[in-house]
N, C-alpha and C positions, 0 to 999 in steps of 0.2 A: 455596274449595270443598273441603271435609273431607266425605268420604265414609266409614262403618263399614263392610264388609260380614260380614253375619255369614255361616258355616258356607260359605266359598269351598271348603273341601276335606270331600269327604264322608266318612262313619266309616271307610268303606275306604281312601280314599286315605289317611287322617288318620294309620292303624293302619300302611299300606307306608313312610311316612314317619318310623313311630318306631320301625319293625325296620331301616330305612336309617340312622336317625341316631349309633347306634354302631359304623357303619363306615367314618364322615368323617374323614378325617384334618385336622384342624385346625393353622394354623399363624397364625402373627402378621396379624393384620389389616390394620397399615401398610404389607405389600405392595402395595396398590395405592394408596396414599396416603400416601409414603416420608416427606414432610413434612410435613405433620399434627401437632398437637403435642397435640390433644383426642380422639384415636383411638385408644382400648385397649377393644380386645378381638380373639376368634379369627374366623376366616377359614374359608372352607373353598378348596381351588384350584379353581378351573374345570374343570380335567380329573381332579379326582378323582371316583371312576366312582360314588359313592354320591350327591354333590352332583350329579352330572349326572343321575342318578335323580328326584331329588328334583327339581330344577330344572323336569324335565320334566312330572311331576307338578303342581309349581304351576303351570305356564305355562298348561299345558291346563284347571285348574279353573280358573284368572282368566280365562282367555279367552271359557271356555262360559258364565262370570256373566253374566246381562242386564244390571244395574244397569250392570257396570263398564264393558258395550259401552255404553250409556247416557251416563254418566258422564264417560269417557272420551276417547270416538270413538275408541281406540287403532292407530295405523297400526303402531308396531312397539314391540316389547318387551326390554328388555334380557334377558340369562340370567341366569335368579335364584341367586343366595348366599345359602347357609346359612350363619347366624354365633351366635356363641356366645359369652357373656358371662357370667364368672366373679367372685365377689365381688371386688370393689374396679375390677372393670372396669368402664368407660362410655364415651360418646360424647358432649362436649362439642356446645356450641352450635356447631352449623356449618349453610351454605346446600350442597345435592349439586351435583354439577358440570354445568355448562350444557350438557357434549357430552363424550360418549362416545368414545374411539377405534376406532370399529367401521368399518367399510367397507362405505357410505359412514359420514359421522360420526352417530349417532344426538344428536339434541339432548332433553333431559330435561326433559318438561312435569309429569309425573305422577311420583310416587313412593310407594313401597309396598312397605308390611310383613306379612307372611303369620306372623303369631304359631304356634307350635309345640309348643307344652309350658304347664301348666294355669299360669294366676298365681299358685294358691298353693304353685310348685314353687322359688319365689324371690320376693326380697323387694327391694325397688328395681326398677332395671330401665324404669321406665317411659318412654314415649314422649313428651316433650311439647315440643309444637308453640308456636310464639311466634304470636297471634294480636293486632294491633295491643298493647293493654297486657295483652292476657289473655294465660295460660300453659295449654294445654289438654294434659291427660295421657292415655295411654290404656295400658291394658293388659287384652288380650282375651285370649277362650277361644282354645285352640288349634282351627285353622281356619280362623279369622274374621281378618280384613284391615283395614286402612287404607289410607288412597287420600287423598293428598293434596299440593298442589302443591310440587313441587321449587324454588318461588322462598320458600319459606319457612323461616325458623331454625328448627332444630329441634335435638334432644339424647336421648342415650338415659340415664336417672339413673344414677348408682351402682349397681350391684347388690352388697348387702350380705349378701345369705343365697340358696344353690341355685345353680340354673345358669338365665339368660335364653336359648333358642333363636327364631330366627325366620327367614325366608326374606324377602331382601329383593328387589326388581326396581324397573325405571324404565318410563315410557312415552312415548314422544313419541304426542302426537294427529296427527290431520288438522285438527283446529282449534288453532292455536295459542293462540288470545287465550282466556284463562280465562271471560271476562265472556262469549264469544260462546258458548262450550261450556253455560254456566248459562242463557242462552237455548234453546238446544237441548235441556237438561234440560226446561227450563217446558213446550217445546213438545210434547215426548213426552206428560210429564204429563197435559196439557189434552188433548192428542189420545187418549188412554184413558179420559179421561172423558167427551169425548163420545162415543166408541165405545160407551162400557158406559150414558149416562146416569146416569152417577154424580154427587158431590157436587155440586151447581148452584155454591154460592158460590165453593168454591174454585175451578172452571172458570173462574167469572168473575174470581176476583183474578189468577188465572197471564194471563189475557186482557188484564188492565189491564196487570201486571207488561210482560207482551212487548211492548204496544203504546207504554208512556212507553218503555220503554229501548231499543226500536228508534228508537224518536224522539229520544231523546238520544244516539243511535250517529249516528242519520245529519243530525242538524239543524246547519244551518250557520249558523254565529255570526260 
């Protein structure tokens, strides 16, 4: 489940974010992933007082998104990093780590990128997600996010021209199992259509949808 959302941070917060981003002190990104051998790019620390601006920033626009509480079911959120990727930097093909060392451990269902800076401010750079044999890329407006699941390869390209900025975070759900959460999407769905009497047919496919794959969750073989 690949989620886009567009305009997570609105024009104001978009504009506090990019009078904060030349006061980040950037340092080596393999600080928190000492052995890594596919991870070049900059960092910002955690307790640098402009990432922690920012951080706060994203945290509260992705929070107050419907779709992502939707999407998500988010119980906790990691502290978002701002990183920064200069020509010939990238981030190889890697899966994010299953748990966090927080207190207690956060475990990593969701992941997600908060793009920062316009696409055509760099050339490369992009996001793309390994999907069974498909390679899916993305490189959005600044604002606008990605959301999608931490058990999957992923890589950030080359960036050959400019600088890549972007805010990244993680999410552990209340729902762990991906397939139960896309149940819980259908069922949103369907329930706002027949609130509103909106589209008939598709009420009825998301209807068929929940009812075989609840029957295939629970049918015993």
């Amino acid at each position: 489940m690949i989620r886009v959302l567009p305009n997570v941070l609105s024009a104001a917060e978009l504009q506090a974010v990019r009078e904060l981003l030349p006061q980040v002190r950037f340092g080596d990104g393999r600080i928190t992933n000492p052995d890594s051998s596919v991870k070049q790019n900059l960092q910002a620390p955690q307790e640098d007082p402009a990432n922690a601006r920012i951080a706060q920033i994203a945290r509260d626009a992705l929070m107050r998104y419907p779709e992502l509480r939707v999407f998500a079911q988010p119980r906790t959120m990691a502290r978002t990093t701002v990183v920064r990727y200069e020509p010939g930097m990238n981030y190889g093909w890697h899966v994010d780590e299953a748990l966090f060392p927080s207190t207690p451990p956060m475990r990593s269902d969701l992941s997600c990128t908060v793009f920062l800076n316009e696409p055509g401010d760099y050339d490369g750079g992009e996001l793309t997600i390994q999907l069974g044999a498909q390679e899916l890329s993305y490189k959005l407006e600044p604002g606008s996010a990605i959301l999608y699941p931490s058990t999957t390869i992923h890589r950030v390209t080359p960036v050959t021209r400019g600088v890549r900025l972007a805010a990244i975070t993680w999410l552990q759900s209340w729902v762990a199992d991906s397939g139960q959460r896309e149940l819980l999407v259908q069922l949103e769905e369907a329930r706002a259509l027949a609130a509103s009497g909106g589209d008939r047919q598709r009420l009825q496919v998301l209807l068929e949808s929940l009812r075989t794959n609840l029957f295939r969750m629970w049918a015993d073989t």
